[in-house]
Every structure is written in structure tokens, then in C-alpha cells.
C-alpha positions in Angstrom: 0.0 0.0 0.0 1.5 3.2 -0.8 1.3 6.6 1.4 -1.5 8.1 -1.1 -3.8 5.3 0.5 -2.9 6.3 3.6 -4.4 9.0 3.3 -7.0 10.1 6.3 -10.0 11.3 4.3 -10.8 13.8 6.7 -7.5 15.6 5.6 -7.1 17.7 2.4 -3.9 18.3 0.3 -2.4 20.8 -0.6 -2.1 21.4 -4.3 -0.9 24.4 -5.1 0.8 27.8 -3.0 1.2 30.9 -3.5 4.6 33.2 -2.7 5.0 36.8 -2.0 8.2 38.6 -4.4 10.8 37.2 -1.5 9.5 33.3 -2.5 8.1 33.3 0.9 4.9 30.8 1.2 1.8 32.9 1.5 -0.8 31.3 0.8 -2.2 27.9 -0.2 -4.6 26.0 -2.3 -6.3 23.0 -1.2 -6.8 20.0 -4.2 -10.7 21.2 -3.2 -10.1 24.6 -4.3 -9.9 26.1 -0.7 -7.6 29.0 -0.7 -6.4 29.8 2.9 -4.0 32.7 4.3 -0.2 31.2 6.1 -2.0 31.6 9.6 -5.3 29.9 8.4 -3.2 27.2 6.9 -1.2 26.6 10.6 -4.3 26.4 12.2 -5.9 23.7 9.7 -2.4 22.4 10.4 -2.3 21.8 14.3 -6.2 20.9 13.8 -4.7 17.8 11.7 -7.0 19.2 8.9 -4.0 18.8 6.3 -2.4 15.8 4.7 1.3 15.6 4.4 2.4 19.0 6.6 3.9 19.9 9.7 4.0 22.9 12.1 7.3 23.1 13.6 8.3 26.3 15.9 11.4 27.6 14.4 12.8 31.6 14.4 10.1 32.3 17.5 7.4 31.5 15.5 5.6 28.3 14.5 6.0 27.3 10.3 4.6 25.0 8.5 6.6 22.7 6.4 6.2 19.5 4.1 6.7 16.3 5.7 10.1 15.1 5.1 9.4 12.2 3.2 12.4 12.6 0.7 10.0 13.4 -2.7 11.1 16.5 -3.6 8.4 17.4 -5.8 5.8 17.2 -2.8 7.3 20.1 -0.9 5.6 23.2 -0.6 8.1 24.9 -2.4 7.7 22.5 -5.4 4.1 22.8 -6.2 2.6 24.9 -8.8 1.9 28.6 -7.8 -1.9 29.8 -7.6 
């Protein structure tokens, strides 16, 4: 079974982000078509409403970040801007 079936169906993914002019993450899309704000996306995040993130507290301030999973093209970073 592979980590996509995994997947808790009460979580969404994220599909796409959007980055401010420094490449900073922003915002995010979710593969529903949900558009949420950095701090509506943490809170989604600690509520374990999103699949395959984490909120770490780093820099006095908590982030969210990919799951290290070592598939480069599932980072945050990597997927398609919105």
C-alpha cells in the first residue's frame, strides 16, 4: 500500500501555493479549491485538517513545512503557484 492510500479522508492536500516577491509561502490551495492565508493554513495544520504537513516552531514563530518524506516534488516549495 503506498502513502497516497494512507491518506486520512478527513484531511485535504495541498495542491498548489502561492509566494510573496521574496519566495516566501503565503498562501495555499487546497486540491478542493480552498484558498487559505499562512496563519489559516497553521491552524488547519495543528487541527490535523492537512495531509502531508507539519508545524514546527522555528525563528520564534511556529512554520509549516512539508513532511520530510524525501520526494522533492511534494514540498511546498515544489508545487505549482496559484
Amino acid at each position: 500500500m503506498n502513502a497516497e492510500n494512507q491518506s486520512n479522508p478527513n484531511q485535504e492536500k495541498i495542491a498548489a501555493v502561492r509566494k510573496n516577491d521574496d519566495g516566501d509561502l503565503i498562501g495555499f490551495q487546497t486540491e478542493s479549491g480552498r484558498e487559505l492565508d499562512y496563519l489559516e493554513a497553521l491552524t488547519e495544520a495543528k487541527a490535523g485538517k492537512l495531509a502531508h504537513v507539519d508545524v514546527f516552531h522555528k525563528y520564534g514563530r511556529d512554520i509549516l513545512r512539508s513532511e520530510p518524506d524525501g520526494i522533492k516534488e511534494n514540498n511546498l516549495d515544489s508545487l505549482p503557484e496559484f
